[in-house]
N, C-alpha and C positions, 0 to 999 in steps of 0.2 A: 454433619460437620460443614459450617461455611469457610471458605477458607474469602481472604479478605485481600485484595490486593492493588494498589496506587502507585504510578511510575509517573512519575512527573513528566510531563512537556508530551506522554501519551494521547493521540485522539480516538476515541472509542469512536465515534460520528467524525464523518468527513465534512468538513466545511466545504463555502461555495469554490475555493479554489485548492484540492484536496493534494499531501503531502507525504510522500512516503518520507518515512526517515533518511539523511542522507547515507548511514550505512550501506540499510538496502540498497537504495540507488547506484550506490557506489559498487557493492558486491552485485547486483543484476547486471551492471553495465560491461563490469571484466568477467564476467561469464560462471562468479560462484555459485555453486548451487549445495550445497544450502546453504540460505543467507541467515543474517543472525538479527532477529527482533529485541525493538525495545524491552522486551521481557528476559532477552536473553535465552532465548529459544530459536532452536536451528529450525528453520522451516526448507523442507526443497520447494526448487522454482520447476514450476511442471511445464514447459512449451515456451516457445519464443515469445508468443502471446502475450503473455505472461509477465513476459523478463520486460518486456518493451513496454506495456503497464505501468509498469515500478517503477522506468527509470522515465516516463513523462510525465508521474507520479510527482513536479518539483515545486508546487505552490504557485507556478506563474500562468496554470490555465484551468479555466473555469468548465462544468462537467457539459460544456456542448460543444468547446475547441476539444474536450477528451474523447466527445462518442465521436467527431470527424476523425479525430486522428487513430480511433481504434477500429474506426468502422462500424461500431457496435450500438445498441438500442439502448439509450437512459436508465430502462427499465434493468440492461444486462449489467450496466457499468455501477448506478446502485450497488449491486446485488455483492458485482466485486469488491465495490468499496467496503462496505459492510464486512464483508470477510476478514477484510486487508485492517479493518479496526480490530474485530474480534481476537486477530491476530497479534496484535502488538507492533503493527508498520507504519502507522499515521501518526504525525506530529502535529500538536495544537498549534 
């Protein structure tokens, strides 16, 4: 069985200047955990980490203002982003 599935304004792949939805954003920022994805699926936010991710996650910085501000290696921020697609949290 394939199951088949298309949500408009969804990014599977992060662009160069990557986009959590503004729900997420919004629920990371007041402290909800679990936020609720483009799919409609409650996801928990596991660690401050995390939360602070999501919400600099806003379309206006590119993934080398993201690994200063997360501290974190190209390679790790990737790896999130990629998740954070699979997920259903990234906007085209």
């Amino acid at each position: 069985i394939i199951e088949l599935q298309a949500t408009p304004g969804v990014a599977m792949v992060a662009g160069d200047k990557p986009c959590a939805s503004p729900l997420v954003r919004y629920q990371a920022a007041h402290g909800h955990s679990p936020v609720t994805t483009l799919s409609h699926r409650a996801i928990e936010i596991e660690g401050e980490e995390a939360r602070r991710m999501l919400m600099l996650l806003d379309g206006s910085k590119d993934r080398a203002t993201l690994c200063a501000a997360m501290d974190c290696t190209r390679e790790r921020l990737d790896n999130e982003l990629r998740m954070l697609g699979r997920l259903g949290m990234l906007v085209a």
